[in-house]
N, C-alpha and C positions, 0 to 999 in steps of 0.2 A: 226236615227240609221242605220248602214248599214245594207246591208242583211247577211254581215255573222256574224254580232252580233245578229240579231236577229234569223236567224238559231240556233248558238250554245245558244241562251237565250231559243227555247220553245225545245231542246235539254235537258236542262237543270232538273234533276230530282229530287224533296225534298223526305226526306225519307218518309214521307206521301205515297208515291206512292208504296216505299215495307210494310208500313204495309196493304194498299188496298189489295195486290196482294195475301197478306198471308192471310188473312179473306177471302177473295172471295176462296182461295185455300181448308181451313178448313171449309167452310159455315156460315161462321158466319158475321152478319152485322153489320153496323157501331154502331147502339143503342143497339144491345146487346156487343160489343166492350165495349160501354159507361156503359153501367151499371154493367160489369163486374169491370170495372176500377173506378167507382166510382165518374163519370165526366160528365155533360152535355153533351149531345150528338153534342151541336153545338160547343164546347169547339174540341171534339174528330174530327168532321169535320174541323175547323181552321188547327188543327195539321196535317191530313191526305193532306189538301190544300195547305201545305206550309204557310199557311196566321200565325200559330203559331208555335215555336220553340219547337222543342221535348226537355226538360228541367230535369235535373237530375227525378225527382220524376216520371216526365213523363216515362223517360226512364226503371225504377223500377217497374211500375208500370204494363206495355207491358212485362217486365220480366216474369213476373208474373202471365198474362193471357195467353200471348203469347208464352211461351217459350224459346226464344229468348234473348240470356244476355244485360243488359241496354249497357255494353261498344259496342255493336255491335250499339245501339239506336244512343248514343251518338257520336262515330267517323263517324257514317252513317250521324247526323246533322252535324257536325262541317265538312266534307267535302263539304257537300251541302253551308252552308254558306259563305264558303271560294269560292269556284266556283264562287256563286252570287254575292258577292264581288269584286271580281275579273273581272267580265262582266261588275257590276257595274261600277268600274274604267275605264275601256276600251271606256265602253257610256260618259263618265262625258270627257274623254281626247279626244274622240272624238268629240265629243260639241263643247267643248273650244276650240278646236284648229279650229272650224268652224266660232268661235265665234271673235279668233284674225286673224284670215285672213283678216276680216272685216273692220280692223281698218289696218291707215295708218304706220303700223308698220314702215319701213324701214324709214322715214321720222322722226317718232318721237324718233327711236333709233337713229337717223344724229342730230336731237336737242339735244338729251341729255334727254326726257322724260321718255325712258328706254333705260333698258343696252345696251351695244352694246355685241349684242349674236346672234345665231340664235338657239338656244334651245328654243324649242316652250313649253317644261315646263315652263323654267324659266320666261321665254315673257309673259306668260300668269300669273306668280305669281307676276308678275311684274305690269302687267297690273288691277290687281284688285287692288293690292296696289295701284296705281294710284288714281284708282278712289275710294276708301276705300271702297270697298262689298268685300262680302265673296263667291261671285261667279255671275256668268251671267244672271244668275234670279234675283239678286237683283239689279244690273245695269240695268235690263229691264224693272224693275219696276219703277226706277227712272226715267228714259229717254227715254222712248218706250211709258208707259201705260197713256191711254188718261185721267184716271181720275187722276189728278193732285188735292193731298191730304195735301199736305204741302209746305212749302216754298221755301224746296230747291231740291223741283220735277218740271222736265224742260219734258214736253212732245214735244217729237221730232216725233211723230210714222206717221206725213204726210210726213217728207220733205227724201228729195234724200240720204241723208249720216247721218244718227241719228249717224252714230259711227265716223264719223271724227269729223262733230259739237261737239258731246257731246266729245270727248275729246279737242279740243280747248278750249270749255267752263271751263273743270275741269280745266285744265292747269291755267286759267286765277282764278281761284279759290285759288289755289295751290301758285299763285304768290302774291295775296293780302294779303294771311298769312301771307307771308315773312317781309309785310310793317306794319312798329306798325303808329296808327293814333289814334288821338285826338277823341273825343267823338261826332257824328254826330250834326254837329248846322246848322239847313237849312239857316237861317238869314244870319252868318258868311260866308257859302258857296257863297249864292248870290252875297252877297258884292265881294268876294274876282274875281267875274267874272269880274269883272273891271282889276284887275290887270292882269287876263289873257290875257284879251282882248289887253294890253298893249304886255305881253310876247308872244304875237301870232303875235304885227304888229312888235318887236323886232328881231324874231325869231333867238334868239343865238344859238351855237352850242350846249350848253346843255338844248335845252328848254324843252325835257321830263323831264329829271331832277327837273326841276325847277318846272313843271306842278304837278309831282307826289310829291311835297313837298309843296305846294301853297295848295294843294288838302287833303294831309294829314293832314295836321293841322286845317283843316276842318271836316277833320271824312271821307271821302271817300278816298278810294283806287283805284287809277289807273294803269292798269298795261297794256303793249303792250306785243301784242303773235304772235308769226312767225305764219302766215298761214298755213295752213293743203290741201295737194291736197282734192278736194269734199265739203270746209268747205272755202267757199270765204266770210266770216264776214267783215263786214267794223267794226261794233262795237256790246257790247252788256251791257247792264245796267240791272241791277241786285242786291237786296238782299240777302247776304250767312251770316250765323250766325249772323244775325245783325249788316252788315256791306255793306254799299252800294259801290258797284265795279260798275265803266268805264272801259268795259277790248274794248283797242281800236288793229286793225289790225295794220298787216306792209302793206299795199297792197295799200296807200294811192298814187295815180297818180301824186297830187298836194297840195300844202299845206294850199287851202282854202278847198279842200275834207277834210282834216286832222281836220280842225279847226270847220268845218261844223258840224260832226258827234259829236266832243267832245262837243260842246256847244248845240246838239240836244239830247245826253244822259244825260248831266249834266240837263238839262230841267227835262227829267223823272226822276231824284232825285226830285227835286224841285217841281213839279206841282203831280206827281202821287203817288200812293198807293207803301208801299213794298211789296207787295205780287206781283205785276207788273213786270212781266217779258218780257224785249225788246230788241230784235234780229233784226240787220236791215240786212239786203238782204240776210236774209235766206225764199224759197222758202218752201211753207206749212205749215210753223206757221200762229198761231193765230195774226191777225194785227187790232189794236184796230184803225179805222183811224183816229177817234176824237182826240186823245192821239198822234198820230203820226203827226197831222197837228200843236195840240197844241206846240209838242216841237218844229217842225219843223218855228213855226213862234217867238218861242223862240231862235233859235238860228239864227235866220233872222234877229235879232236886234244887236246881236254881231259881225256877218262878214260882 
């Protein structure tokens, strides 16, 4: 928070603070307050604190002891609310827009990931749309927080750019939807590596094409993602709603690099766990190296 929100926040005065002012003025204390009113004395502290809303009956109630008509209680709350509200807002748009600097905006509005704008409201409603949360806590939760609780939680909280990665990866998420595929048969996948192996020594001008429909009809989804400056992925394999993704990079130098990576992910389809998530040449993930030599000498048999 900056400092002048935090200024105008302990600025900030609930009407608790004029009933304080007016008891201390007349002598009278908080428990006799309370038991005038007819209310737990730590009920009557909540409200004096701000921590409870002065509420019709509340306000009736301070009429009554206090002198003081309820519509003075009541427009005294509902300003104070409004105010805090209103800071509220201020903190939350301030966040967020700490939060999308973060990310390679200008890049992903040039792909087409979001609008081309530069309203940092909209960027930012944009941007949780992307990733389906309801705000920046819950994207940190998924892709930040180290204990990784579910399947389609990616702890990113060691490596250099958790926010370009984790959008690459959403993106590569986002693009497997789009692909409808057959029902996952590891058997049929294996076999069908032969015919890759054939469309790899081939290499036609449509041979993504041909890969992500050889591949479909297997049950796994393969999809290629423009690179993200900070987010250098050669590849990354992957379980999302029960659907195993090869999301492979553009950034491939040569096209036994290209062939390598795809038959060392397709490996961890075949050989590992779905819960298994593998990221290759992303710096401060977890690297299982048993798992990694194992695909790796799996795809040492195809190129």
């Amino acid at each position: 928070m900056s400092t002048k929100l935090e200024i105008a926040k302990s600025l900030l005065s609930p009407p608790g603070d004029t009933i304080q002012e007016h008891i201390d003025f007349i002598g009278m204390s908080q428990a006799e307050l309370a038991e005038r009113m007819g209310r737990p004395k730590e009920k009557i502290n909540d409200v004096i604190k701000g921590r409870e809303p002065i509420s019709t009956p509340t306000a009736f109630q301070l009429e009554k002891v206090l002198g003081i008509p309820a519509s003075f209680w009541l427009n005294r709350e509902m300003t104070y609310r409004k105010e805090l509200y209103e800071l509220h807002q201020k903190e939350e748009l301030e966040r967020e827009n700490d939060w999308l600097r973060a990310f390679p905006v200008n890049d992903m509005r040039k792909f087409g990931w979001l609008p081309d704008t530069r309203d940092k409201h909209v960027l930012v409603i944009s941007l949780l749309k992307f990733f389906c949360v309801a705000s920046p806590d819950e994207w940190e939760r998924i892709y930040i927080d180290e204990e990784v609780s579910v399947a389609f939680r990616i702890s990113l909280a060691h490596t250099q750019s958790p926010h370009a990665i984790s959008a690459w990866l959403r993106k590569g998420e986002l693009q497997a939807k789009e692909i409808e595929i057959a029902k996952f048969d590891k058997k049929k996948f294996k076999e069908a590596l032969s015919e890759i192996k054939e469309l790899a020594f081939l290499m036609p001008d449509d041979f993504t094409q041909q890969l992500q429909i050889i591949c479909a009809k297997c049950g796994v989804a393969v999809v290629f993602t423009q690179n993200l400056p900070k987010a250098p992925i050669n590849g990354a394999t992957r379980w999302f709603h029960n659907k195993p993704i090869i999301q492979l990079s553009c950034r491939f130098r040569t096209n036994e690099q290209f062939w390598f990576t795809f038959f060392h992910e397709a490996a961890h389809i075949i050989l590992h766990g779905k819960k298994d998530i593998f990221l290759e040449n992303v710096e401060g993930t977890e690297i299982d190296q048993v798992k990694e030599e194992e695909a790796n000498s799996f795809a040492a048999k195809y190129c």
